[in-house]
C-alpha positions as a Markdown table, in Angstrom:
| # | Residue | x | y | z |
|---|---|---|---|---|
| 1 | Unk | -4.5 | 22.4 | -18.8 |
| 2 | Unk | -4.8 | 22.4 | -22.3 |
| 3 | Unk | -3.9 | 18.7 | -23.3 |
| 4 | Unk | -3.6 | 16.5 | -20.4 |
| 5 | Unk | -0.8 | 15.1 | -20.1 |
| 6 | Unk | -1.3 | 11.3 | -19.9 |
| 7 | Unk | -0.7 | 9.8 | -16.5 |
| 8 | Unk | -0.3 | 5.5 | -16.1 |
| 9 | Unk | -0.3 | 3.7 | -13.2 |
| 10 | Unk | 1.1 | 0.1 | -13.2 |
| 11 | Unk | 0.0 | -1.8 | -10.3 |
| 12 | Unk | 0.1 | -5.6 | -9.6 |
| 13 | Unk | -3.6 | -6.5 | -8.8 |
| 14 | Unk | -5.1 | -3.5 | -9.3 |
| 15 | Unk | -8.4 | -5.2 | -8.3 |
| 16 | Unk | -7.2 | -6.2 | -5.0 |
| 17 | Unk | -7.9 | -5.0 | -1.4 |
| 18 | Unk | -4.4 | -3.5 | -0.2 |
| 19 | Unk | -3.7 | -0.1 | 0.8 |
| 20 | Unk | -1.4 | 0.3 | -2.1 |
| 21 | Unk | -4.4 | 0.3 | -4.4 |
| 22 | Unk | -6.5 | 2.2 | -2.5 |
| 23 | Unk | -4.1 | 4.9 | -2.2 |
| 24 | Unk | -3.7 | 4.7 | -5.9 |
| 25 | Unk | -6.8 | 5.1 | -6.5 |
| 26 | Unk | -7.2 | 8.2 | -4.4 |
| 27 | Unk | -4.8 | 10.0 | -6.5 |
| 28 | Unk | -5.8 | 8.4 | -9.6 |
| 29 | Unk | -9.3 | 10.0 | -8.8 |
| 30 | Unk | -8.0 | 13.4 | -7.8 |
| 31 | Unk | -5.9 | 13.7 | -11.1 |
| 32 | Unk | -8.5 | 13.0 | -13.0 |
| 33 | Unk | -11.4 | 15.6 | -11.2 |
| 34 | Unk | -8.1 | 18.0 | -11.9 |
| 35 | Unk | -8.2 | 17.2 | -15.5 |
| 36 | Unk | -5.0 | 14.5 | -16.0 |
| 37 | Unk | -5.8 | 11.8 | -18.2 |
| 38 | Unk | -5.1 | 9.0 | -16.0 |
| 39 | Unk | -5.1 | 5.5 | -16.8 |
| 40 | Unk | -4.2 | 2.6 | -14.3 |
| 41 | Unk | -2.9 | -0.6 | -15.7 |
| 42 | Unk | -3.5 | -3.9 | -13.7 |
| 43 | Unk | -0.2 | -6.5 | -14.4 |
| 44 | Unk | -2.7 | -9.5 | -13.5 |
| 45 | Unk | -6.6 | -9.5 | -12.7 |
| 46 | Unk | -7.9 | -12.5 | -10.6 |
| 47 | Unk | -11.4 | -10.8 | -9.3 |
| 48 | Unk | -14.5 | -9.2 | -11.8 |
| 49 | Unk | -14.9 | -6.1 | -10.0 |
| 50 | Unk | -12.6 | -3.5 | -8.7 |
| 51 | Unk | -12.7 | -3.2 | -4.9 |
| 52 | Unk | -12.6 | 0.6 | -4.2 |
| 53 | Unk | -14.3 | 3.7 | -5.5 |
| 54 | Unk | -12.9 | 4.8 | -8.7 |
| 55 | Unk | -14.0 | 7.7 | -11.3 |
| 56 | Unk | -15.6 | 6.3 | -14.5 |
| 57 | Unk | -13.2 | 8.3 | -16.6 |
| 58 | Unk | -10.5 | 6.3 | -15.3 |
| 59 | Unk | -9.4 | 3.8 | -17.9 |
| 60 | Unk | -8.4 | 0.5 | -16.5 |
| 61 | Unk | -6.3 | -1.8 | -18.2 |
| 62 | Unk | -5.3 | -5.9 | -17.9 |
| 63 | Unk | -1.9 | -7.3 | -19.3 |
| 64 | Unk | -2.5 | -11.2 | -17.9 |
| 65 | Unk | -5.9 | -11.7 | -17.0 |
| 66 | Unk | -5.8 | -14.9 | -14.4 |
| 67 | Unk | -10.2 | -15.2 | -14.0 |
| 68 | Unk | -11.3 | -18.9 | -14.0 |
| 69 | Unk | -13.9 | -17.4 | -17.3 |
| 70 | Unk | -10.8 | -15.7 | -19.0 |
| 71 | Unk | -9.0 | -19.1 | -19.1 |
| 72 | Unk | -11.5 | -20.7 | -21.8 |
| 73 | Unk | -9.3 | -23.1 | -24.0 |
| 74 | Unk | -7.4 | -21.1 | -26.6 |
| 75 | Unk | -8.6 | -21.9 | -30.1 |
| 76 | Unk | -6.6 | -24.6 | -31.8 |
| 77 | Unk | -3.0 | -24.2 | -32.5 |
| 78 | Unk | -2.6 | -24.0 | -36.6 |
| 79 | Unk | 0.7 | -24.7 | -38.3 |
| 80 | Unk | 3.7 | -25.3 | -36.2 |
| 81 | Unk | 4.4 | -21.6 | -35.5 |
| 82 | Unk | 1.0 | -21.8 | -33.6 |
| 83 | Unk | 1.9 | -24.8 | -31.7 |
| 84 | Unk | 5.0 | -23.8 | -31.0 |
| 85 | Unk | 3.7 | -20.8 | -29.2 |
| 86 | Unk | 0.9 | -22.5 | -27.7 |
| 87 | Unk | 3.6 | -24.6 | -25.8 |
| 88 | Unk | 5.9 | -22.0 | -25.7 |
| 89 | Unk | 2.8 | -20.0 | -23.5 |
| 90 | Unk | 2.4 | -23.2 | -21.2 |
| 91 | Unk | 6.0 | -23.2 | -20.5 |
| 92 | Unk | 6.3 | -19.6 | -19.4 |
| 93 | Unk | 3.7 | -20.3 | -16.7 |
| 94 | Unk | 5.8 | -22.4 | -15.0 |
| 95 | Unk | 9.0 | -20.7 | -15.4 |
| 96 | Unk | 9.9 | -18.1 | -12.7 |
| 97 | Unk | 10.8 | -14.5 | -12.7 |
| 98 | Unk | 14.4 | -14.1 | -14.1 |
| 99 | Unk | 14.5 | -10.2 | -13.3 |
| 100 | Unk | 12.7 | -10.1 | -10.0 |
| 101 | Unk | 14.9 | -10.6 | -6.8 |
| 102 | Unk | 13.5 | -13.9 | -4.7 |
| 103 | Unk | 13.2 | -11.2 | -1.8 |
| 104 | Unk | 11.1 | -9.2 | -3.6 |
| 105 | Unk | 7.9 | -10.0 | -1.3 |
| 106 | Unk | 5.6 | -10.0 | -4.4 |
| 107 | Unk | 8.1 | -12.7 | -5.8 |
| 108 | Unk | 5.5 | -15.4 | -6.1 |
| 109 | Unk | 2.8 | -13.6 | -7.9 |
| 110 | Unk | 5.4 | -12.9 | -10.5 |
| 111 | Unk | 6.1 | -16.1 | -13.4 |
| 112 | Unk | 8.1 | -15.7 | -17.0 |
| 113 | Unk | 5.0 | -15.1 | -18.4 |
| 114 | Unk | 4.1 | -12.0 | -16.7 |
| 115 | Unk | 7.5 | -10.4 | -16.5 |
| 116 | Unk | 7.6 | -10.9 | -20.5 |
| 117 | Unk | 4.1 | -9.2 | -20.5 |
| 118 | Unk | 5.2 | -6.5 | -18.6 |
| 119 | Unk | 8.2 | -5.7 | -20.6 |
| 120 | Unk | 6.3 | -6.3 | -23.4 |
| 121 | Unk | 4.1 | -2.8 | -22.4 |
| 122 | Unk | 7.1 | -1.1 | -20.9 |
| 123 | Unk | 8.8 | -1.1 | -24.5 |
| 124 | Unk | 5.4 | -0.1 | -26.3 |
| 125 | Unk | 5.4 | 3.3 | -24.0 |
| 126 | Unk | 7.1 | 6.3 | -25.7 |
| 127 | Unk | 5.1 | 9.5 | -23.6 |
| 128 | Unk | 3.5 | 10.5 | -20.4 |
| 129 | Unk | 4.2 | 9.6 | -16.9 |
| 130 | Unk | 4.6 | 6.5 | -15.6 |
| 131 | Unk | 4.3 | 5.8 | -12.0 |
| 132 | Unk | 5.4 | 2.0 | -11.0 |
| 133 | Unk | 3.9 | 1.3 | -7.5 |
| 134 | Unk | 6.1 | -1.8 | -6.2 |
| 135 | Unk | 10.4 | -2.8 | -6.1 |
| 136 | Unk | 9.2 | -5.4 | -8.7 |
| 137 | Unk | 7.1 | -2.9 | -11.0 |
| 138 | Unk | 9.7 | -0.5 | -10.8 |
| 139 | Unk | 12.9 | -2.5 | -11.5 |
| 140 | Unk | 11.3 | -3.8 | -14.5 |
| 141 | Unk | 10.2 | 0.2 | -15.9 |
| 142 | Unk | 14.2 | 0.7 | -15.1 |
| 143 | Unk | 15.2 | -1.9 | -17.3 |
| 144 | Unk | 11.9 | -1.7 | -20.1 |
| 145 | Unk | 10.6 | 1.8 | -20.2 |
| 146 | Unk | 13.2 | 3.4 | -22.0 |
| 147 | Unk | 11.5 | 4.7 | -25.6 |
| 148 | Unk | 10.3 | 8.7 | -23.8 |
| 149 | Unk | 8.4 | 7.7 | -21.2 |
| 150 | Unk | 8.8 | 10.1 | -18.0 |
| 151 | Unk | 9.8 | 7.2 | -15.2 |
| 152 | Unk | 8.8 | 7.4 | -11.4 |
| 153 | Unk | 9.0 | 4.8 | -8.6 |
| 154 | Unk | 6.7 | 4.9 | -5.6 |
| 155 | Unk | 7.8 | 3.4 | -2.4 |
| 156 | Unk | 5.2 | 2.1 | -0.3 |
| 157 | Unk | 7.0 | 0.3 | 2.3 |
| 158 | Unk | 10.1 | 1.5 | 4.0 |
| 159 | Unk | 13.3 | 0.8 | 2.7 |
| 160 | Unk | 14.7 | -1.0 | 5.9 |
| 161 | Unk | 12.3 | -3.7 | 5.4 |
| 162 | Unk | 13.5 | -4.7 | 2.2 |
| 163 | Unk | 15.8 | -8.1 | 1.8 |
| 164 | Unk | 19.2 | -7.2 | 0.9 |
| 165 | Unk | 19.0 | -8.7 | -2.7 |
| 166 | Unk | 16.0 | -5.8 | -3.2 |
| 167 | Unk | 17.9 | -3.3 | -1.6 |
| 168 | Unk | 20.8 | -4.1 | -3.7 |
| 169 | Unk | 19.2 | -3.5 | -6.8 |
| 170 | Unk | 17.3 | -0.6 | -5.4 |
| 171 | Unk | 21.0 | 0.5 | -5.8 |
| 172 | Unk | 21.2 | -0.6 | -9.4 |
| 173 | Unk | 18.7 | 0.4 | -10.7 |
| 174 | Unk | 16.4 | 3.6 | -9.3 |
| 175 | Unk | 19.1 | 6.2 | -10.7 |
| 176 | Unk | 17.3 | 5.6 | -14.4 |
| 177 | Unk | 13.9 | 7.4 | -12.5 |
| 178 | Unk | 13.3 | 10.9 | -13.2 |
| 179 | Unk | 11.9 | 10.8 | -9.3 |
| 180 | Unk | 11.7 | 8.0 | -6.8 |
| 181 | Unk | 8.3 | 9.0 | -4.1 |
| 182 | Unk | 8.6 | 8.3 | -0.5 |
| 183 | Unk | 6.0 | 8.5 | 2.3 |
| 184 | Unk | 8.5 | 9.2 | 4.8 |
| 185 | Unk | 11.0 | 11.8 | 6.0 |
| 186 | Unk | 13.5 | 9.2 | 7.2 |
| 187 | Unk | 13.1 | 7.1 | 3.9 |
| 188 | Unk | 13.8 | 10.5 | 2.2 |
| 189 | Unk | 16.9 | 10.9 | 3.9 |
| 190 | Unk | 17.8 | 7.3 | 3.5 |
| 191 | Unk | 16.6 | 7.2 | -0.2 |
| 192 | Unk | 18.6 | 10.5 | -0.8 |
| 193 | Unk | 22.2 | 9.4 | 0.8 |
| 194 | Unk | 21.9 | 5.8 | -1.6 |
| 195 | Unk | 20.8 | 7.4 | -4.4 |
| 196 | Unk | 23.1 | 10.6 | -4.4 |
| 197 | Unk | 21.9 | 12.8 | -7.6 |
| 198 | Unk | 18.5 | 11.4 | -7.8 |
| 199 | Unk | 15.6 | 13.1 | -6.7 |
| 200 | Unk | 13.7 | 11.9 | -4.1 |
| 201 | Unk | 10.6 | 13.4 | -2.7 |
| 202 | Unk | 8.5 | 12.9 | 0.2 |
| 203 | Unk | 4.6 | 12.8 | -0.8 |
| 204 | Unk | 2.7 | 11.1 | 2.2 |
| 205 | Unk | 0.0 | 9.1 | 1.0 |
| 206 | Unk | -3.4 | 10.7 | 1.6 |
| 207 | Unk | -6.8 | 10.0 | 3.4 |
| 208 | Unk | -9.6 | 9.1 | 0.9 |
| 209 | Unk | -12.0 | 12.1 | 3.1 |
| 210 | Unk | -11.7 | 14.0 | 6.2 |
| 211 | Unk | -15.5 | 14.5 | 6.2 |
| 212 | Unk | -16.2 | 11.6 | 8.7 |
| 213 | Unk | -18.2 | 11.0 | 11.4 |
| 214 | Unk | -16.5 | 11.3 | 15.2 |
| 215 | Unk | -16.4 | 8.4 | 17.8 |
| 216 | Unk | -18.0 | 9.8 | 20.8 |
| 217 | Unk | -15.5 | 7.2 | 22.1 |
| 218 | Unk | -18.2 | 5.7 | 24.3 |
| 219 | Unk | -18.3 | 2.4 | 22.9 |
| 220 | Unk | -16.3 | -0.3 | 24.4 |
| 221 | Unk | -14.7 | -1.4 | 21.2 |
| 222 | Unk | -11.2 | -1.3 | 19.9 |
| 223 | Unk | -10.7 | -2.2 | 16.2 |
| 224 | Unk | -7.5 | -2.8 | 13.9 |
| 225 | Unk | -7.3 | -3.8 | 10.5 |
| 226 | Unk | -5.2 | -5.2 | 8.2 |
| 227 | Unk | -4.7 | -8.0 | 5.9 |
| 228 | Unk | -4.4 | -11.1 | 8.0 |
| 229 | Unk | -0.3 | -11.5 | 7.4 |
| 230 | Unk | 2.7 | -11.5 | 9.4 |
| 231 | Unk | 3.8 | -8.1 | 8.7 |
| 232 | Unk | 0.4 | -6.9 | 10.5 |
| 233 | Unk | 1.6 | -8.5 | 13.8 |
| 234 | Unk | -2.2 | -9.6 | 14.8 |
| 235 | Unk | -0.5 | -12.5 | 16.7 |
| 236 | Unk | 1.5 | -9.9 | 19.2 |
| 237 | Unk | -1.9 | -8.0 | 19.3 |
| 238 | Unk | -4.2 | -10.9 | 20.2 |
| 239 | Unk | -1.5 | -12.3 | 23.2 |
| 240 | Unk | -1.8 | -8.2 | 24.3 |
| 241 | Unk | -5.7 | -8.8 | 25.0 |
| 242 | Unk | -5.7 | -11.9 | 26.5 |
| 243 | Unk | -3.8 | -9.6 | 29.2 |
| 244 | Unk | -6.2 | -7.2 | 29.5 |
| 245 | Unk | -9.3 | -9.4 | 29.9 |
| 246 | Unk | -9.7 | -9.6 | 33.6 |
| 247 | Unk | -9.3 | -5.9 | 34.3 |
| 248 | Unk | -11.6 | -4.9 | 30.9 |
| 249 | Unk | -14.0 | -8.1 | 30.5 |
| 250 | Unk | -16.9 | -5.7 | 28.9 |
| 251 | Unk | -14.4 | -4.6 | 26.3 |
| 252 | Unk | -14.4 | -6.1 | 22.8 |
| 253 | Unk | -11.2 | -6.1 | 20.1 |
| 254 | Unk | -12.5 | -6.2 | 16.3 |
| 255 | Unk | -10.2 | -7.2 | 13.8 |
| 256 | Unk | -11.5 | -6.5 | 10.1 |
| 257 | Unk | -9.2 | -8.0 | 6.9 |
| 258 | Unk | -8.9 | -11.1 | 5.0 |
| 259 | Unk | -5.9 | -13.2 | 4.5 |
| 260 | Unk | -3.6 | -16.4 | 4.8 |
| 261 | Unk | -2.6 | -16.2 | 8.6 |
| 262 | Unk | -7.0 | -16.5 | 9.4 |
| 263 | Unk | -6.8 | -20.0 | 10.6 |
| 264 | Unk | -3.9 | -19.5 | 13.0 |
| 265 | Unk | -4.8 | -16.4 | 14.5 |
| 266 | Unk | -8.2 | -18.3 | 15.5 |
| 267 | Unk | -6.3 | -21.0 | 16.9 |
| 268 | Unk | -4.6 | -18.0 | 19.3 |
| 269 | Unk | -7.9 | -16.9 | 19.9 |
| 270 | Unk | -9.1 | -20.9 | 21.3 |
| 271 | Unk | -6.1 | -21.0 | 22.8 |
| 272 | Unk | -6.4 | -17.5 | 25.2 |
| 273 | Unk | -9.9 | -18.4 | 25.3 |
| 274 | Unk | -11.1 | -15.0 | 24.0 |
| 275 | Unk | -13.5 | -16.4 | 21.7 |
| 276 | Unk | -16.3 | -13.9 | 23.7 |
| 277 | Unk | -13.9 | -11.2 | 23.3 |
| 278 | Unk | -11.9 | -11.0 | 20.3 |
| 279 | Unk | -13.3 | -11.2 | 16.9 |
| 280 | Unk | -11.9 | -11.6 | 13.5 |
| 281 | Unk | -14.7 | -9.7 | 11.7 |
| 282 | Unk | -13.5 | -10.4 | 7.9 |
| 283 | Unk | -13.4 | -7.7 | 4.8 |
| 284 | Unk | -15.8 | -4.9 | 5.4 |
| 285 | Unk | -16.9 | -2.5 | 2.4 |
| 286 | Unk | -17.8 | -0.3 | 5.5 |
| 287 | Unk | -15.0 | 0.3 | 7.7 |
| 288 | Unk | -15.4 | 3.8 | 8.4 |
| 289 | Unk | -19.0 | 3.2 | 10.0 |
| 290 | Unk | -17.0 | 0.6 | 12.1 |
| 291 | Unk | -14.6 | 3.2 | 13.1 |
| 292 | Unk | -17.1 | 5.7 | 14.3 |
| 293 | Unk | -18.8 | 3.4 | 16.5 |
| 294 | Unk | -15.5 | 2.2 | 18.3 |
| 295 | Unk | -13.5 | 4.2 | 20.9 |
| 296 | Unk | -9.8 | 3.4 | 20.2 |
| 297 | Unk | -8.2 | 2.0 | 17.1 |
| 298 | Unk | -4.7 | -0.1 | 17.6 |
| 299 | Unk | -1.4 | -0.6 | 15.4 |
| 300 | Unk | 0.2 | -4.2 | 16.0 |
| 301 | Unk | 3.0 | -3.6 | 12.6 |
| 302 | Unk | 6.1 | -5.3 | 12.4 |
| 303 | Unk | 6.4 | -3.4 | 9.8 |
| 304 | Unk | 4.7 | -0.5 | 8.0 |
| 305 | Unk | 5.7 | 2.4 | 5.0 |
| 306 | Unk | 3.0 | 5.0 | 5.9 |
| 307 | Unk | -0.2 | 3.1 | 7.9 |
| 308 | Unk | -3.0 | 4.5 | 6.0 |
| 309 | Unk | -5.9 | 2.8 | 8.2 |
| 310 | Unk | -4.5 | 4.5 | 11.3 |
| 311 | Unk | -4.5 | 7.9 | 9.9 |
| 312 | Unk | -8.3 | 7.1 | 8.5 |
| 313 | Unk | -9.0 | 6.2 | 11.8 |
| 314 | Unk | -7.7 | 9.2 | 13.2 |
| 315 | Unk | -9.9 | 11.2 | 10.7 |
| 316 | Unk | -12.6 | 9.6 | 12.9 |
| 317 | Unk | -11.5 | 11.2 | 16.2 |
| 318 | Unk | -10.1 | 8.2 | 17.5 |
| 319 | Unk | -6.6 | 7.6 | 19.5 |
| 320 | Unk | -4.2 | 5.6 | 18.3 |
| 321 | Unk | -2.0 | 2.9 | 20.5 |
| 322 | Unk | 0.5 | 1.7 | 18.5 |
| 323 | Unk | 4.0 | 0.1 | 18.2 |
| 324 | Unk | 6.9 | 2.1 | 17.1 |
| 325 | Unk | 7.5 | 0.1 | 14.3 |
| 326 | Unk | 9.9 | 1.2 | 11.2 |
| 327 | Unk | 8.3 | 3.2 | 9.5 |
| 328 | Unk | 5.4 | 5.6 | 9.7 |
| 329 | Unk | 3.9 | 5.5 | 13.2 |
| 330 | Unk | 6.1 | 8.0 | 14.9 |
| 331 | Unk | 5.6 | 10.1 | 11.8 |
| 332 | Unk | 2.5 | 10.2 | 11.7 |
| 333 | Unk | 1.9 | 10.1 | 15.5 |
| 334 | Unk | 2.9 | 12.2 | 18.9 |
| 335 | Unk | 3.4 | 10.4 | 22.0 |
| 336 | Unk | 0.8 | 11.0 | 24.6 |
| 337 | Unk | -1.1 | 14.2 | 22.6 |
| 338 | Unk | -2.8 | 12.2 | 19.5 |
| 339 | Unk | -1.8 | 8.2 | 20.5 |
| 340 | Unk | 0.5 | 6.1 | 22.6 |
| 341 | Unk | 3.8 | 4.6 | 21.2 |
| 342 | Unk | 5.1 | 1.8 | 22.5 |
| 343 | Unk | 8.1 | -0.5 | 22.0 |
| 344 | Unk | 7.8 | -2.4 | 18.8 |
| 345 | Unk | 6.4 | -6.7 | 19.0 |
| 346 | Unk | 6.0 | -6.2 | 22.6 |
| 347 | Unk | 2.7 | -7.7 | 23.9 |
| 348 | Unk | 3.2 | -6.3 | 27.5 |
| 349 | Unk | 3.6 | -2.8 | 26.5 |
| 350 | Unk | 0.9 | -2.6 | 23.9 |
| 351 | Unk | -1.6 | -4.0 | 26.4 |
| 352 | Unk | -0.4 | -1.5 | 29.3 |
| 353 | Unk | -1.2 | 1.6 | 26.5 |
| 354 | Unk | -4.7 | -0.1 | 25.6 |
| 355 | Unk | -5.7 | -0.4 | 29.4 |
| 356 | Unk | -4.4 | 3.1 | 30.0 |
| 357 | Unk | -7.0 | 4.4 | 27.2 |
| 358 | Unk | -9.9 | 1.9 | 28.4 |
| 359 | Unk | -9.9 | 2.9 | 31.7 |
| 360 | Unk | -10.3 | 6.7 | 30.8 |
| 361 | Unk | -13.0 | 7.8 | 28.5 |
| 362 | Unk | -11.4 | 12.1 | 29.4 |
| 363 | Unk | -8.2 | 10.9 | 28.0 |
| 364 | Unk | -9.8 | 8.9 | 24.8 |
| 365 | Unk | -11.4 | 11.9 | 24.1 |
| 366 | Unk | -8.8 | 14.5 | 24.7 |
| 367 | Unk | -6.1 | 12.7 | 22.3 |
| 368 | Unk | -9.0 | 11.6 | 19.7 |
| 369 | Unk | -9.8 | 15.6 | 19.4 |
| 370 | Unk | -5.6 | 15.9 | 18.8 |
| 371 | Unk | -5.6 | 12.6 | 16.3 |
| 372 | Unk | -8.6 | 14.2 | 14.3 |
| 373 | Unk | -6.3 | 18.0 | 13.3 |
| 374 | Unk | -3.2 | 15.7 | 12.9 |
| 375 | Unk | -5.1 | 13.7 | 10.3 |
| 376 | Unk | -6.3 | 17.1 | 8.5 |
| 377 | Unk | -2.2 | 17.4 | 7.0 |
| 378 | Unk | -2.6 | 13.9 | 5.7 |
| 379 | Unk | -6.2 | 15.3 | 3.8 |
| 380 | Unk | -6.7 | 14.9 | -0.4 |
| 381 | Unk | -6.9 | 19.3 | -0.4 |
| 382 | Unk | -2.9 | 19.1 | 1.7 |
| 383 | Unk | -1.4 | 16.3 | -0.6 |
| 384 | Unk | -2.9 | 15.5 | -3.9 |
| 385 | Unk | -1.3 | 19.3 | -4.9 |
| 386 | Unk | 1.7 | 17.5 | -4.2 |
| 387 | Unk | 1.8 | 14.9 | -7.1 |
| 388 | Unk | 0.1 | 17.5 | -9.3 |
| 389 | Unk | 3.2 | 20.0 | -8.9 |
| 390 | Unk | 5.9 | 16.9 | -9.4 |
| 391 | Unk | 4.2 | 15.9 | -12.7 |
| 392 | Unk | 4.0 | 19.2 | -14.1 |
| 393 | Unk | 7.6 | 19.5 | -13.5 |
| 394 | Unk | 8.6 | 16.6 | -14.5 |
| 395 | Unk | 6.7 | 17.5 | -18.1 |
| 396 | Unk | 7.5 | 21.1 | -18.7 |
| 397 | Unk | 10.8 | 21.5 | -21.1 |
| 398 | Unk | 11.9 | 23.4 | -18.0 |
| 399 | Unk | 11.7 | 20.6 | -15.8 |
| 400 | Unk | 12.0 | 17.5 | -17.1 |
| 401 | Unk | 15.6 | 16.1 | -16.8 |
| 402 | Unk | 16.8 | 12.8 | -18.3 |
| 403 | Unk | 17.2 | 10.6 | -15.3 |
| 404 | Unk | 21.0 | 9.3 | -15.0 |
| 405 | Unk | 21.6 | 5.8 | -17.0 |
| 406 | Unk | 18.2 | 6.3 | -18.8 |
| 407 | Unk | 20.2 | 4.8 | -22.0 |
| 408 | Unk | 20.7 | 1.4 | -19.8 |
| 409 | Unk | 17.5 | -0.5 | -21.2 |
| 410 | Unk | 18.0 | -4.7 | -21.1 |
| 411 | Unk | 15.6 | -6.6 | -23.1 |
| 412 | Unk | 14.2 | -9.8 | -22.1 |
């Protein structure tokens, strides 16, 4: 590739911890060892240091930078223009999004001031690709990025989950996109009947390595992991143990994340007494050590778009027991050869499939074998290519086609 062509992608907290950025960050990474000139742009920035590996040649970019040592007081106002902005700039903080639907489930981290800021940098784009990685993100790029820029929306979560006022504007809006990214084959097909003459790929996020160390699935450990939210359904897994306690006393369930829902889900804990045998174990930077010492890794979900942890934990030999949420666990998984599936937010049936993989170390280490070649199609080498060939096609004179409505641009 002769001159790169310039690849940007706008996240919300790019220094954050979720497996949004993470997967980013993986392609980000590979597109730049493949020569793309890659440059991910953060929307807000609340912690120093970015949280996962990322190549040096990376760029990283701020638009709001929320850090208690970036708010030092702003040098004095001069003239009324300046104090007119200065309390204009107060009053945007408290103002909320006007273009962001209240279901948006990122609504709150959005205010005037950011959604002016981000259309402020969707207007100043005029080549390239842009990849927007969030309904927010990419209803804003629909209505901003209209000077040249190539326009793609990633999907991260499926599209059932959405609230209706998201999915109508889903509707509205991702016909301007020159490709909207899926990590399913039934969000494809979902995606593709809503948004008939827009295309719509499946690219399944990928694994950051399969070179891992296998369990030897001797330990007496299960782990799960997950920010510490509803969606992750740690509640429905935590009543699960406390019916498996008798039968498997010597058995221990490690959860690893951070999050809102901590003090609650110890106060299940107190309340099953499984204080000697259930552990919230906080953020680890070492999470696939953790995995190769434990024996079978769980899925609790309400909800999921593509569960990246599980398939990283299958890349470490390990079974999977999980509920058959919407979306991404039966995708990803095959009843009885690489996991267990099992009706989704119920406690009885996910502790049945746990004690049926406790109680026999032959079968933990049959489907663990089985979960470690499903996780080899889910590998950087079997998808990065992927977002590679989409780019390129979406940049070649033969390729790229205007997206429908790409005239449709709203300013603030």
């Amino acid at each position: 590739m002769t001159t790169p062509v310039k690849v940007r992608y706008l996240l919300l907290h790019a220094y954050g911890r979720g497996g949004t950025i993470r997967t980013v960050f993986n392609q980000a990474n590979s597109l730049t060892a493949a020569g793309w000139d890659v440059e991910i742009v953060s929307a807000v920035r609340r912690r120093d240091e970015l949280q996962f590996p990322l190549d040096t040649r990376v760029r990283v970019r701020t638009l709001v930078d929320l850090r208690e040592s970036a708010e030092a007081p702003p040098e004095p106002a001069r003239g009324l223009a300046g104090r007119w902005r200065a309390r204009r700039r107060e009053r945007l903080i408290d103002r909320p999004a006007r273009e962001i639907p209240r279901g948006e489930f990122g609504y709150r981290y959005f205010d005037r001031r950011l959604e002016l800021a981000l259309a402020d940098y969707l207007r100043s784009l005029t080549d390239g690709v842009l990849v927007t990685t969030r309904p927010a993100l990419n209803f804003l790029s629909a209505a901003h990025a209209t000077n040249g820029v190539v326009r793609v929306a990633q999907e991260h979560m499926n599209h059932g989950t959405h609230r209706p006022d998201v999915q109508r504007r889903i509707v509205e809006t991702y016909e301007r996109f020159a490709a909207v990214a899926v990590l399913t084959e039934r969000d494809r097909t979902e995606y593709a009947r809503l948004l008939p003459g827009t295309r719509v790929v499946r690219i399944p996020n990928a694994v950051h390595s399969l070179d891992q160390v296998p369990s030897n699935h001797e330990a007496k450990i299960v782990v799960a992991a997950g920010r510490l939210f509803p969606q992750k359904g740690f509640d429905l897994l935590i009543t699960a143990w406390a019916k498996l306690v008798e039968a498997y006393p010597d058995w221990q369930l490690r959860i690893y994340g951070s999050g809102e829902k901590k003090a609650q889900l110890r106060a299940l804990i107190e309340e099953h007494h499984l204080y000697n045998h259930v552990f919230l174990m906080g953020h680890t930077d070492r999470l696939d050590d953790e995995l190769a010492k434990s024996s079978v890794y769980v899925l609790s979900s309400r909800f999921e778009g593509l569960p990246m942890v599980m398939i990283e934990a299958m890349a470490h030999a390990l079974p999977v027991v999980s509920f058959d949420c919407p979306t991404g666990p039966s995708d990803v998984l095959t009843h009885g050869v690489d996991g267990l599936l099992v009706p989704e937010q119920d406690p009885d049936a996910l502790a049945d499939a746990l004690g049926r993989l406790m109680g026999d170390h032959d079968l933990r280490t049959e489907m663990g074998t089985a979960a470690l070649l499903t996780a080899a199609a889910y590998g950087p080498d079997a998808v990065h290519p992927r977002w590679e060939a989409l780019f390129t096609e979406l940049t070649t004179p033969d390729g790229l086609r205007p997206a429908p409505g790409a005239a449709k641009g709203q300013h603030v």
